[in-house]
C-alpha positions as CSV (number, residue, x, y, z in Angstrom):
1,X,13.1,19.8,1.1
2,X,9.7,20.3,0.3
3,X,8.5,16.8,1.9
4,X,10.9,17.1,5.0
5,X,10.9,20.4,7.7
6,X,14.0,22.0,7.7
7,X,16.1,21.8,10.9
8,X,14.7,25.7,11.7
9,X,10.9,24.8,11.3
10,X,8.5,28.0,11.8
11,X,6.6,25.5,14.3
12,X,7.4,21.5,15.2
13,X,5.3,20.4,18.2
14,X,3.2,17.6,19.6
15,X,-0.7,18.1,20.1
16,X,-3.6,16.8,21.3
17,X,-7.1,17.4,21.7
18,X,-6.3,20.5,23.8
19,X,-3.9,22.2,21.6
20,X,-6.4,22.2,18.7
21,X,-7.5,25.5,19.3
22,X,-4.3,27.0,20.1
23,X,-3.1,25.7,17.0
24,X,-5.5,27.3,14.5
25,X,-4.5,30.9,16.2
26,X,-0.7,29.9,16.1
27,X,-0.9,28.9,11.9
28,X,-3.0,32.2,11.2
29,X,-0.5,34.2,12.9
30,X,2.6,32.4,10.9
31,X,0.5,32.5,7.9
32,X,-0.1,36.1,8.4
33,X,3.6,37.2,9.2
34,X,4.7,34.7,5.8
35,X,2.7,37.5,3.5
36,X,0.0,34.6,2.7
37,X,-3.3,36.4,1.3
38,X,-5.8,36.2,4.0
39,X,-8.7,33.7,2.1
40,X,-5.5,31.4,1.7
41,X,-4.5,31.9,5.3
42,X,-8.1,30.7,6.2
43,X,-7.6,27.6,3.7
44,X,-4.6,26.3,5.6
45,X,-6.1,26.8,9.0
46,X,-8.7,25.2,7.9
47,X,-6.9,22.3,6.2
48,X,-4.7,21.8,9.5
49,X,-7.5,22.0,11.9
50,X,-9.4,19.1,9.5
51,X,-6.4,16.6,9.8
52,X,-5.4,17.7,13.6
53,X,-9.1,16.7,14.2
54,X,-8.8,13.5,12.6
55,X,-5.4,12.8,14.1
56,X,-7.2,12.9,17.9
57,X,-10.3,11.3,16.5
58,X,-9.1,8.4,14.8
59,X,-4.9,8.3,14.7
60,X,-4.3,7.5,18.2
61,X,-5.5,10.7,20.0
62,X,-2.3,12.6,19.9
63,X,-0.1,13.7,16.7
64,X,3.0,16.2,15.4
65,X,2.9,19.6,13.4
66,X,5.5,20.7,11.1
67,X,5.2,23.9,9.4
68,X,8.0,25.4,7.2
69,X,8.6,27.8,4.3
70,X,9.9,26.5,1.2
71,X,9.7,27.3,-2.4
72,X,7.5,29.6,-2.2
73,X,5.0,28.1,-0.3
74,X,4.3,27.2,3.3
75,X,4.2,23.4,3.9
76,X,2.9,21.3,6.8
77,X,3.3,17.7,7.8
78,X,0.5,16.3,10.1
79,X,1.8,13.0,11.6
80,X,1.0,10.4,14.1
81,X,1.4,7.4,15.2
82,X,-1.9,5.4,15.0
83,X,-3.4,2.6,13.0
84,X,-3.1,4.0,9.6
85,X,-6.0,4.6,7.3
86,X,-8.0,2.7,5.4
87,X,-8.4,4.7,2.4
88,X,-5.2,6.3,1.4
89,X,-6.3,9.0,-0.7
90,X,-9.3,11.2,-0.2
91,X,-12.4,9.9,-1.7
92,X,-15.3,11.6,-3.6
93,X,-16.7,13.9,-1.3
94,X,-19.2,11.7,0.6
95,X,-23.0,12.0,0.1
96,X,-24.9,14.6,2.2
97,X,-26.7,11.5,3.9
98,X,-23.4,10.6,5.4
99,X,-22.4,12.2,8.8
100,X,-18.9,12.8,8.9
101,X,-16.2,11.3,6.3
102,X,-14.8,14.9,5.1
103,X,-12.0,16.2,6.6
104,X,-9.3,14.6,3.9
105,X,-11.2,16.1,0.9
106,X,-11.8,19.4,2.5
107,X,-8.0,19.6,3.3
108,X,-7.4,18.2,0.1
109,X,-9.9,20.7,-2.0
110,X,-8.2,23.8,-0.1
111,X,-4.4,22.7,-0.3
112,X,-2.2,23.3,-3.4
113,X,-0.7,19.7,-2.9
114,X,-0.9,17.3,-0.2
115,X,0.2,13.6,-0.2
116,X,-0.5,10.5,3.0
117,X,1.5,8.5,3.7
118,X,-0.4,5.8,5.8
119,X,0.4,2.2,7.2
120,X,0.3,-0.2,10.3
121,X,2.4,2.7,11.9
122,X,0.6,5.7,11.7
123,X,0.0,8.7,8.9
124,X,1.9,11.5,7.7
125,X,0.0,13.7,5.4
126,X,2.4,16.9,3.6
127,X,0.8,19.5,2.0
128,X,1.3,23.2,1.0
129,X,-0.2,26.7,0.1
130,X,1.2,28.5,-1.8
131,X,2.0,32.5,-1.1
132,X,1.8,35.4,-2.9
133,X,3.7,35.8,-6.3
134,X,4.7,32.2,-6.6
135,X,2.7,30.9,-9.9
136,X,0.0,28.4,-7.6
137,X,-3.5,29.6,-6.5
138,X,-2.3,32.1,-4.3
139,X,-1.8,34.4,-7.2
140,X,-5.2,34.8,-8.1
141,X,-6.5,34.9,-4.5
142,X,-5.8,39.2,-5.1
């Protein structure tokens, strides 16, 4: 199930540029009430908020959430319906001379796992955090 929201997500919605910031207060609270450790709660904020930001930037200017609980961890899916990327994967982190270019590797860097999908027809990326007790980095986060 882990690549596929259950039929009870904790959150499945549409967004846009104005639910951004409404967003990043919503996953903190779930987060929170999950039992994730708070520098981990701040990592998947901060992972969701980088790919909902690129989803109105560049996929089309409006997207989906998905956030579920499952093995142990909680798992997003950040989709839309735009262009697709160029670049599949996150790169490198891009040189400080570059403006922009980071929000995959950040969310990548902070994420436990996370995989794109990408093509003609938009994006889907899947990625999770694990919380307390379950083996991943969670565990050492204290």
């Amino acid at each position: 199930m882990q690549g596929h929201p259950p039929s009870d997500p904790l959150l499945s919605t549409a967004f846009g540029r104005n639910e951004v910031a409404v967003l990043r207060h919503l996953i903190l609270v779930l987060a929170t009430d999950a039992g994730m450790a708070e520098a981990r709660r701040h990592d998947l904020v901060l992972a969701i908020d980088e790919l909902t930001t690129n989803v109105v930037r560049h996929g089309g200017g409006n997207g989906r959430l998905d956030l579920w609980l499952d093995a142990g961890c909680m798992w997003f899916r950040v989709s839309d319906d735009g262009p697709g990327l160029s670049a599949p994967a996150p790169r490198p982190l891009p040189p400080a001379t570059d403006i922009g270019g980071r929000g995959l590797w950040i969310a990548d860097q902070v994420t436990d796992t996370m995989t794109i999908t990408t093509g003609p027809r938009g994006t889907s990326i899947v990625g999770a955090i694990g919380l307390p007790g379950d083996g991943m980095k969670a565990a050492t986060d204290g």
